[in-house]
mmCIF file as gemmi writes it, N, C-alpha and C atoms, coordinates in Angstrom:
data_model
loop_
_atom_site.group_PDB
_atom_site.id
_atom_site.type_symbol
_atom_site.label_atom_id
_atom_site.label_alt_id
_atom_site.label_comp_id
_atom_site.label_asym_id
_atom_site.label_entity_id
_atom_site.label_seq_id
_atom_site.pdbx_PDB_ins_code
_atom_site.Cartn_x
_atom_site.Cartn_y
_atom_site.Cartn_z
_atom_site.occupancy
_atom_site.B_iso_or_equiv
_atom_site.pdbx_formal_charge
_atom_site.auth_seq_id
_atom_site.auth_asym_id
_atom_site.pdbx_PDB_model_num
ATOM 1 N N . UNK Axp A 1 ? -65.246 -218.536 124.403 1 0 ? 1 A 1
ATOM 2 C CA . UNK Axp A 1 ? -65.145 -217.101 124.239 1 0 ? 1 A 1
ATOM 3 C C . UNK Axp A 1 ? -65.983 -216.656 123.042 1 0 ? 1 A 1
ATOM 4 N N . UNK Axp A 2 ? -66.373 -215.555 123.102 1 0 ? 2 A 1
ATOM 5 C CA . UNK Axp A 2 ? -67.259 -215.162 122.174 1 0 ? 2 A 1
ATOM 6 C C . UNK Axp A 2 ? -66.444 -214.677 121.005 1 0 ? 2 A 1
ATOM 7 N N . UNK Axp A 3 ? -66.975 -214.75 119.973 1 0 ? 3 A 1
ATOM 8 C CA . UNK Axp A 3 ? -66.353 -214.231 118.728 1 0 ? 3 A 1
ATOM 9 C C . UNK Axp A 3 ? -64.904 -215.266 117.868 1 0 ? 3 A 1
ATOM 10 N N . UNK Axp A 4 ? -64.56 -216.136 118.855 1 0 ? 4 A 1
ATOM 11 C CA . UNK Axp A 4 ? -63.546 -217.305 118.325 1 0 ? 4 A 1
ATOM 12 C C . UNK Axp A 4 ? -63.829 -218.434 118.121 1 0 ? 4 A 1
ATOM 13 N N . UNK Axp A 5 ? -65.233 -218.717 117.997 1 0 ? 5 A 1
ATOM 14 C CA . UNK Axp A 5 ? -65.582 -220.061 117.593 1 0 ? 5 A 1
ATOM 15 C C . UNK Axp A 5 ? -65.793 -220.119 115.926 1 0 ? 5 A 1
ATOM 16 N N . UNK Axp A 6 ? -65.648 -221.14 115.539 1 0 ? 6 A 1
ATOM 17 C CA . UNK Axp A 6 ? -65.096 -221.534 113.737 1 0 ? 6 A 1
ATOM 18 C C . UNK Axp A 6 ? -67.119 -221.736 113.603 1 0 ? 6 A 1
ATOM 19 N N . UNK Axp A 7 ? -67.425 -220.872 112.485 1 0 ? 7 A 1
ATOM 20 C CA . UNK Axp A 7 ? -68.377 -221.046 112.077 1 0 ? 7 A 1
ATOM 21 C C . UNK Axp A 7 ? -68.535 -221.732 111.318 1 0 ? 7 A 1
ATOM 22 N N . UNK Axp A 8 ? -70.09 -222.442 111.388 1 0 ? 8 A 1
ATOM 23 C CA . UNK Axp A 8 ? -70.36 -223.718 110.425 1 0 ? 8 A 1
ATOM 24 C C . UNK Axp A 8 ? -70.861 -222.922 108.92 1 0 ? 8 A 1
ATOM 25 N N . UNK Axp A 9 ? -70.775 -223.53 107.941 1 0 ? 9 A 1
ATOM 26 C CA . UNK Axp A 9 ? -71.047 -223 106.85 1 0 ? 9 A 1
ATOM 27 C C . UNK Axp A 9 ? -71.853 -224.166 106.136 1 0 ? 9 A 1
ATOM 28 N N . UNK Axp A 10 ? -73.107 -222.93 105.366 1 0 ? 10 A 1
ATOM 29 C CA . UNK Axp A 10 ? -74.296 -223.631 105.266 1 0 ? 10 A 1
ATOM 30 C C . UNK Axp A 10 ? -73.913 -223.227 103.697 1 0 ? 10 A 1
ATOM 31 N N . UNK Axp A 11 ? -74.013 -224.825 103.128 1 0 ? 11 A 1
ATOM 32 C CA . UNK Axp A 11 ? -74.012 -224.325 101.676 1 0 ? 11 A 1
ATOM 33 C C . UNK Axp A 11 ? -74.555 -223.077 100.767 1 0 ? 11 A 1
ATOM 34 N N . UNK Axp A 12 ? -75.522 -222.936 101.046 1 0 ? 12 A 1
ATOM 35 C CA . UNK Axp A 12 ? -76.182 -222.218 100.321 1 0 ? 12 A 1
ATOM 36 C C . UNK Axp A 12 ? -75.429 -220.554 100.744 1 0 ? 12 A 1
ATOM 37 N N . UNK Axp A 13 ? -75.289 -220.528 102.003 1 0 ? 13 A 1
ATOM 38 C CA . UNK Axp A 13 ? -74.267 -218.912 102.29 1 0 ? 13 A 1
ATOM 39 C C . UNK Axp A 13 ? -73.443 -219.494 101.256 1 0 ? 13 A 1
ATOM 40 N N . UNK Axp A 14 ? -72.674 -219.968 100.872 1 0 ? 14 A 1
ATOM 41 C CA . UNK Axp A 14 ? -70.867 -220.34 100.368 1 0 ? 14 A 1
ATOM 42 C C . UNK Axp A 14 ? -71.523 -220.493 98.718 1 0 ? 14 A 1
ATOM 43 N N . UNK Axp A 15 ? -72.934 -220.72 97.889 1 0 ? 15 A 1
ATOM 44 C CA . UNK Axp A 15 ? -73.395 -220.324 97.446 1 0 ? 15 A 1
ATOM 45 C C . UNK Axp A 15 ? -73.89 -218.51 97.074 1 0 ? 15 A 1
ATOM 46 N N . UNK Axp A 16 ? -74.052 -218.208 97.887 1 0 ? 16 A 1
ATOM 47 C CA . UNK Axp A 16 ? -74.762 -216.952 98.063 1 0 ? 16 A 1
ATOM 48 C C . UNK Axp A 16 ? -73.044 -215.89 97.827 1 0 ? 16 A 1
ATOM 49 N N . UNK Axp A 17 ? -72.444 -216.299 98.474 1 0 ? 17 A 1
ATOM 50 C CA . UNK Axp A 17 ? -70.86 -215.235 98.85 1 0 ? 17 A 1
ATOM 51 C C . UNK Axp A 17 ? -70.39 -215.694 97.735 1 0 ? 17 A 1
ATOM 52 N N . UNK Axp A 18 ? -70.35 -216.833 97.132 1 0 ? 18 A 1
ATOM 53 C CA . UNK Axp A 18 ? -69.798 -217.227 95.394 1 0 ? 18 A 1
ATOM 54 C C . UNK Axp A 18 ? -69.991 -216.462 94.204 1 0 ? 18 A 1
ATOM 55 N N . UNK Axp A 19 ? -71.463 -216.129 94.426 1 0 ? 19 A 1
ATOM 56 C CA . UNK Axp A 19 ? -72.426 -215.456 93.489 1 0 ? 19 A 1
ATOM 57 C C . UNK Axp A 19 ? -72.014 -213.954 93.259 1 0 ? 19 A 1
ATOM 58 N N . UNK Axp A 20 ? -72.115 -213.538 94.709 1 0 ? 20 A 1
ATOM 59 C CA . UNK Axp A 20 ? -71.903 -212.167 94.491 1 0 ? 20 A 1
ATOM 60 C C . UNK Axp A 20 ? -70.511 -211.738 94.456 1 0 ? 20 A 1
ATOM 61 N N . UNK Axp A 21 ? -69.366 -212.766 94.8 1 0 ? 21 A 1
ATOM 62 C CA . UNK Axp A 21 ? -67.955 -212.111 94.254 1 0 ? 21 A 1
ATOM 63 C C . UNK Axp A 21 ? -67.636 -212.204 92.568 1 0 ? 21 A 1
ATOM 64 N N . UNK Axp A 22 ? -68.749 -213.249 92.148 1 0 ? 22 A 1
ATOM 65 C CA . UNK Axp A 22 ? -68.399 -213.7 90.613 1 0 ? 22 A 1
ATOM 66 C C . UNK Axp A 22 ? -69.084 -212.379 90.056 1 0 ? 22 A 1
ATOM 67 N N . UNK Axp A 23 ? -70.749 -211.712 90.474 1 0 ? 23 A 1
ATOM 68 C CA . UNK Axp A 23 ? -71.284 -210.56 89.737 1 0 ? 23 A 1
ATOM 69 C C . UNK Axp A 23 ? -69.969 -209.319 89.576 1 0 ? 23 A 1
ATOM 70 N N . UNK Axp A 24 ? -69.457 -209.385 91.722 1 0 ? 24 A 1
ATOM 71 C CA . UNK Axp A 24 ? -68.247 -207.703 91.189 1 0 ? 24 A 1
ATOM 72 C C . UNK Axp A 24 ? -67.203 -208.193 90.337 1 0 ? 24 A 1
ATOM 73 N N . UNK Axp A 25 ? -67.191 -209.156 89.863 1 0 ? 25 A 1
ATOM 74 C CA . UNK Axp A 25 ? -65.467 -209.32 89.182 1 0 ? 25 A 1
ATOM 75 C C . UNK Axp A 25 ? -66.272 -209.29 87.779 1 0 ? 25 A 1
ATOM 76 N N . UNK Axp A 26 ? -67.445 -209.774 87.52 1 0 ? 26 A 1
ATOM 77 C CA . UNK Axp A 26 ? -68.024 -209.362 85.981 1 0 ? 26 A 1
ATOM 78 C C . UNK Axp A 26 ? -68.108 -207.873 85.863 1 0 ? 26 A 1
ATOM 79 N N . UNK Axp A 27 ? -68.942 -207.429 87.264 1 0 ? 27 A 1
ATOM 80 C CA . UNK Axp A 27 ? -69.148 -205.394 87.044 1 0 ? 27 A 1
ATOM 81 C C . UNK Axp A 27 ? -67.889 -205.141 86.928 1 0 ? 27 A 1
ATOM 82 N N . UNK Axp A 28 ? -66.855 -205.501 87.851 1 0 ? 28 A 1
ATOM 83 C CA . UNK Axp A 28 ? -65.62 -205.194 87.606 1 0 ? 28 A 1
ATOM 84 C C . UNK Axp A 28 ? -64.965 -205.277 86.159 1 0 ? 28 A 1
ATOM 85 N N . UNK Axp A 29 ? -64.504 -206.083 85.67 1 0 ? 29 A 1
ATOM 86 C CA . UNK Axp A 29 ? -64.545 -206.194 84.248 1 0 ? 29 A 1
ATOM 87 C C . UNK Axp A 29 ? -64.857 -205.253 83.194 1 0 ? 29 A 1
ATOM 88 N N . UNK Axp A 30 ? -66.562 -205.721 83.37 1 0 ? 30 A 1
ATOM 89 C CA . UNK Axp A 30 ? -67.386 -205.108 82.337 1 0 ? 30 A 1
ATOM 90 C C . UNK Axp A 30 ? -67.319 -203.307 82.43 1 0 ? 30 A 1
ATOM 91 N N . UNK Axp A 31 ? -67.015 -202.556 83.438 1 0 ? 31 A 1
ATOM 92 C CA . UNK Axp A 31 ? -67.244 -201.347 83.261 1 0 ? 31 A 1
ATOM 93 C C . UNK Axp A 31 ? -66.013 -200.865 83.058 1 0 ? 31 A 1
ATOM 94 N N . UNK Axp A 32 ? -64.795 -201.9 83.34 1 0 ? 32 A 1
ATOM 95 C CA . UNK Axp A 32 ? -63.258 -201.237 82.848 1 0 ? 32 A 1
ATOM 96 C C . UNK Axp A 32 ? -63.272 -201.061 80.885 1 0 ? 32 A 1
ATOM 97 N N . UNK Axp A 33 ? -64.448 -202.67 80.764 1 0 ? 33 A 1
ATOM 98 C CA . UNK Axp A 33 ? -64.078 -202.66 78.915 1 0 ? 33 A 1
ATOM 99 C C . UNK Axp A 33 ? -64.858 -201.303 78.475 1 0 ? 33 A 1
ATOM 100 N N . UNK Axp A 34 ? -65.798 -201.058 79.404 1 0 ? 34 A 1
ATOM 101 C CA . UNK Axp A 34 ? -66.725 -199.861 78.556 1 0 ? 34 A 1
ATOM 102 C C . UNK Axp A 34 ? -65.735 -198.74 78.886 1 0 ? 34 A 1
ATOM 103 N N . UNK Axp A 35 ? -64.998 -198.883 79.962 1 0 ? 35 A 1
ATOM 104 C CA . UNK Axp A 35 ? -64.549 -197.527 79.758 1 0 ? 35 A 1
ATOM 105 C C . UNK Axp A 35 ? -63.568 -197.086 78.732 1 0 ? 35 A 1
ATOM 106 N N . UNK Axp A 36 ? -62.698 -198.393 78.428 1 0 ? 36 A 1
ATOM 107 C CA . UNK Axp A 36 ? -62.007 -198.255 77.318 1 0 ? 36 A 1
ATOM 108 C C . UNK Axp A 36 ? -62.628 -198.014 76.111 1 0 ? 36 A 1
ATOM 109 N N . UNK Axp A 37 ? -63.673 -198.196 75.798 1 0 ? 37 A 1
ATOM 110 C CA . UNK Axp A 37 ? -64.24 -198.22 74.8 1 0 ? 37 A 1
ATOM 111 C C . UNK Axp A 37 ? -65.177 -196.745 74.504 1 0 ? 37 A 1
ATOM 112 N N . UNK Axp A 38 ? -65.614 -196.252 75.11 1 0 ? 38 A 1
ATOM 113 C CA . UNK Axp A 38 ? -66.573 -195.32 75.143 1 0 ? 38 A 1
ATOM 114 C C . UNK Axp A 38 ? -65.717 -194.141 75.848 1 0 ? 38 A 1
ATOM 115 N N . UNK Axp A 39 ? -64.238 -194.092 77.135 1 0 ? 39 A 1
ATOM 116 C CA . UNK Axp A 39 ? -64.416 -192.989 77.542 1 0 ? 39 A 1
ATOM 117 C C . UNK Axp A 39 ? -63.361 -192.259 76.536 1 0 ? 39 A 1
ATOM 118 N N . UNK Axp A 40 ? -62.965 -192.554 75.966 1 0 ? 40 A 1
ATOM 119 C CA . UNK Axp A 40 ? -62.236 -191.624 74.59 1 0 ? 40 A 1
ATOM 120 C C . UNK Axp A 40 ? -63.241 -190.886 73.98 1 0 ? 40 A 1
ATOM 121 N N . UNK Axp A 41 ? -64.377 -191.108 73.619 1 0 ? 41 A 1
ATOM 122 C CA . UNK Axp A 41 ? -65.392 -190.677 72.959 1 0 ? 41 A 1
ATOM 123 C C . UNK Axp A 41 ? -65.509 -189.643 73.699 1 0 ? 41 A 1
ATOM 124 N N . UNK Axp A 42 ? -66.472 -190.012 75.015 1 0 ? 42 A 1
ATOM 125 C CA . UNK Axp A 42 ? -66.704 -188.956 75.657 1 0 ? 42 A 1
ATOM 126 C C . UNK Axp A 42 ? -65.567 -187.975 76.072 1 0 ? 42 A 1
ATOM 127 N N . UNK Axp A 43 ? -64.243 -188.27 76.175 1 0 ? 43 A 1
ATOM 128 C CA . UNK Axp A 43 ? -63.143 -187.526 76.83 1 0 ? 43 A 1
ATOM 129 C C . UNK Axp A 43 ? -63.231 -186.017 75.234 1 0 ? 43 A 1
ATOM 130 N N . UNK Axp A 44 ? -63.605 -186.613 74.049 1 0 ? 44 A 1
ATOM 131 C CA . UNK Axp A 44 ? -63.453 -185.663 72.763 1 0 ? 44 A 1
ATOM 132 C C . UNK Axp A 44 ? -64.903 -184.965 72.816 1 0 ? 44 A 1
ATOM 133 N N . UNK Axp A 45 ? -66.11 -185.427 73.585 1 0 ? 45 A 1
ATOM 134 C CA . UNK Axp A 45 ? -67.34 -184.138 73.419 1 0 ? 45 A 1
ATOM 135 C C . UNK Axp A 45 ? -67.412 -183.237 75.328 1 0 ? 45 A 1
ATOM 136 N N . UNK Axp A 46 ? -67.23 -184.081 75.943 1 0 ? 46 A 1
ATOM 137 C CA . UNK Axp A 46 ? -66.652 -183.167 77.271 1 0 ? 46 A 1
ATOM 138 C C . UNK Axp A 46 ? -65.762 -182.146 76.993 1 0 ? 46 A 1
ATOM 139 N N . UNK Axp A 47 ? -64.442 -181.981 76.621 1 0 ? 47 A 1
ATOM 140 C CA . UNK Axp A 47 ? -63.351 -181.486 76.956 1 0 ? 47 A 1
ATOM 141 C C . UNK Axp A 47 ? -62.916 -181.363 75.416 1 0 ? 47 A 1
ATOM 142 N N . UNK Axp A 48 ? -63.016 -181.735 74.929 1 0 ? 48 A 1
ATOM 143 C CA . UNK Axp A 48 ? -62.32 -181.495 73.237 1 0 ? 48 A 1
ATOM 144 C C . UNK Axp A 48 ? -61.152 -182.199 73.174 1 0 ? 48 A 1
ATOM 145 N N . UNK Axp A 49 ? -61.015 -183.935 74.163 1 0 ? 49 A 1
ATOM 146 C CA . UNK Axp A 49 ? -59.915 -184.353 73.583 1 0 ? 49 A 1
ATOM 147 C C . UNK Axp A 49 ? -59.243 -184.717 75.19 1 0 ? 49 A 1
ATOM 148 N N . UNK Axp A 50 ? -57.984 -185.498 74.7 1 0 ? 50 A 1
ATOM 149 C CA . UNK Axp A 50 ? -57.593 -185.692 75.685 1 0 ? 50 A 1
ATOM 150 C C . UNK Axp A 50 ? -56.56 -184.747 76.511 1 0 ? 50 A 1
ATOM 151 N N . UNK Axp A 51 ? -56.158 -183.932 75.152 1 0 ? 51 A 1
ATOM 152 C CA . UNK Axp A 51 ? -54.466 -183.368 75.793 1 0 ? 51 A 1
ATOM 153 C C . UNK Axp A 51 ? -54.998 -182.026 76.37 1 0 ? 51 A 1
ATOM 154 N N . UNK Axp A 52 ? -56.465 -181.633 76.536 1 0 ? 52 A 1
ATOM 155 C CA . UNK Axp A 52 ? -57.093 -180.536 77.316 1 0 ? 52 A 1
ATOM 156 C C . UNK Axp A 52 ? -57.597 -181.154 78.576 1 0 ? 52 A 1
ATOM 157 N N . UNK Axp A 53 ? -57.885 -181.898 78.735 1 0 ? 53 A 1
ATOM 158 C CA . UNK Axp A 53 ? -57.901 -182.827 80.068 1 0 ? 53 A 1
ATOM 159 C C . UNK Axp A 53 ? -56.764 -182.881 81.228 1 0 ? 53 A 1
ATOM 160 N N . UNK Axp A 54 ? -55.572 -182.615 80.627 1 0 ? 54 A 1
ATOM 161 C CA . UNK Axp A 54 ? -54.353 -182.209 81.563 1 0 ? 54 A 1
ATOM 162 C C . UNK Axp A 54 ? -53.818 -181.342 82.032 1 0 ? 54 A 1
């Protein structure tokens, strides 16, 4: 039947799909620390702060 056969896996895919879940969990990461870090800043020259934001 089409579509139920167990695909063979070629190192280099299982390479390739490794790579790019390890980059989103670094972007992932990395743009949560910047946001902690930087969006207070910006939340005080956008909006004047946070408690005007609500």
């Amino acid at each position: 039947m089409a579509g139920l056969e167990i695909p063979s896996w070629d190192p280099e895919t299982a390479l390739l799909i490794g790579a790019i879940l390890l980059e989103a969990f670094v972007l992932y990461v990395g743009y949560g620390g910047l946001e902690r870090l930087v969006g207070p800043y910006l939340m005080d020259i956008i909006v004047g702060g946070d408690a005007s934001a609500r």
